[in-house]
N, C-alpha and C positions, 0 to 999 in steps of 0.2 A: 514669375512664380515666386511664392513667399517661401521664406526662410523658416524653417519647424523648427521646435526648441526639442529637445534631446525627451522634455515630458511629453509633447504634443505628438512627435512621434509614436513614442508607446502609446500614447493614448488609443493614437488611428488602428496602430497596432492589434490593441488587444480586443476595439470593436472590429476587426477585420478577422479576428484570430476563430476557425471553424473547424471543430476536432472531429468533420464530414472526409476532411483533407488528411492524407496520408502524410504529408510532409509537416501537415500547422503543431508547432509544439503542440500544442490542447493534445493533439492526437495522442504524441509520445507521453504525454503525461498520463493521461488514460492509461494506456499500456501499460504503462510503470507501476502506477497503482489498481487496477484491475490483478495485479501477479498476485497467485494464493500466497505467496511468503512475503509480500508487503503488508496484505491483507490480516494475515496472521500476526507478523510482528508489530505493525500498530494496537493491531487489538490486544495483546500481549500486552503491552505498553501503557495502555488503558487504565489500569489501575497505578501508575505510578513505574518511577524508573526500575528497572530490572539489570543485572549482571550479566555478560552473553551467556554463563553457562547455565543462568535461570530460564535464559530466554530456550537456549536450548533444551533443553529438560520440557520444557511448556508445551514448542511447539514438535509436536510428534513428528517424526518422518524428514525432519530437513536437515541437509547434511551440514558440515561446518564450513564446506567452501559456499554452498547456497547463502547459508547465513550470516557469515562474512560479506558477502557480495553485497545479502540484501541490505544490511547495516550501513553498508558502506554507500551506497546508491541513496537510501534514505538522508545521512548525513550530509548528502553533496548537494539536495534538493531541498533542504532546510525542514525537514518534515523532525525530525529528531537531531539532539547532540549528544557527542560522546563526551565523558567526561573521565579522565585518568587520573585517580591517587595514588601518587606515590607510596608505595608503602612492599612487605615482600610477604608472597607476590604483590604485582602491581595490580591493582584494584578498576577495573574500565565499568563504569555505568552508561548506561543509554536510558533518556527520555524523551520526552514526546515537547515540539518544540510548541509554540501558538498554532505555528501555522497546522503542526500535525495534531495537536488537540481539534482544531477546526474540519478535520478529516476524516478523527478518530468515530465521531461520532458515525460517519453516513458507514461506513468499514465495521463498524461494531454492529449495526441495524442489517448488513448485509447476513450477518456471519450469524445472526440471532436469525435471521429471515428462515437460512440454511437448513438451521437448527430445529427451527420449529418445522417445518413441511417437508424435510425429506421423505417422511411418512405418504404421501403424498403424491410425492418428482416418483418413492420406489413402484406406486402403484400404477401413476400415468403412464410408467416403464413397461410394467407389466402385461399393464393392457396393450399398448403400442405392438409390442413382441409378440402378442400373441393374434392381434388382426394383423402383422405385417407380413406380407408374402414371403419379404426376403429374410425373416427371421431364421 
């Protein structure tokens, strides 16, 4: 049997990698960014770096340990960096890193998708509810 170089590995890796599979990272990634407060804070991000309590302010309804969390989950995944100026108080920006620019976009077309056809999801609702028995 041949000896794989630490690239050829990954390599086999990421064509074997199938987010079909609960355990294949792909999968956990999906997860991570399917979450509406990833979702939101990318797209937030969208226009350029923001302060957590702009970010906060932006996105409605998320508490400050979610948005902590999610900050922090993003930063560890290389999708965003934080960045701290010294100064008082101390100053924390977040921006959207290459890799999270490359993500931003599919996350902004979801969230514009949302936007435009809820009109739509309310009505397909409505009708569903009203032929469903167990309504």
């Amino acid at each position: 049997m041949a000896t794989m170089t630490a690239a050829q590995r990954r390599e086999q890796a990421r064509v074997e990698y199938d987010a079909f599979i609960r355990g294949c990272p792909t999968n956990q990634l999906l997860e991570r960014i399917s979450d509406k407060w990833v979702s939101l804070v990318v797209a937030a991000l969208a226009t350029g770096p923001m302060r957590y309590s702009d970010l906060g302010r932006r996105i409605a309804g998320v508490s400050p340990k979610m948005l902590t969390q999610t900050l922090r989950s993003l930063e560890r995944d290389g999708i965003l960096t934080r960045t701290v100026t010294p100064s008082v108080p101390v100053r924390v920006d977040y921006e959207l890193t290459p890799l999270g620019l490359s993500l931003c976009g599919l996350l902004v077309a979801v969230k514009d998708w949302a936007e435009s056809h809820i009109g739509q999801v309310h009505e397909a609702r409505e009708l569903y509810d009203a032929e469903s028995p167990d309504s």
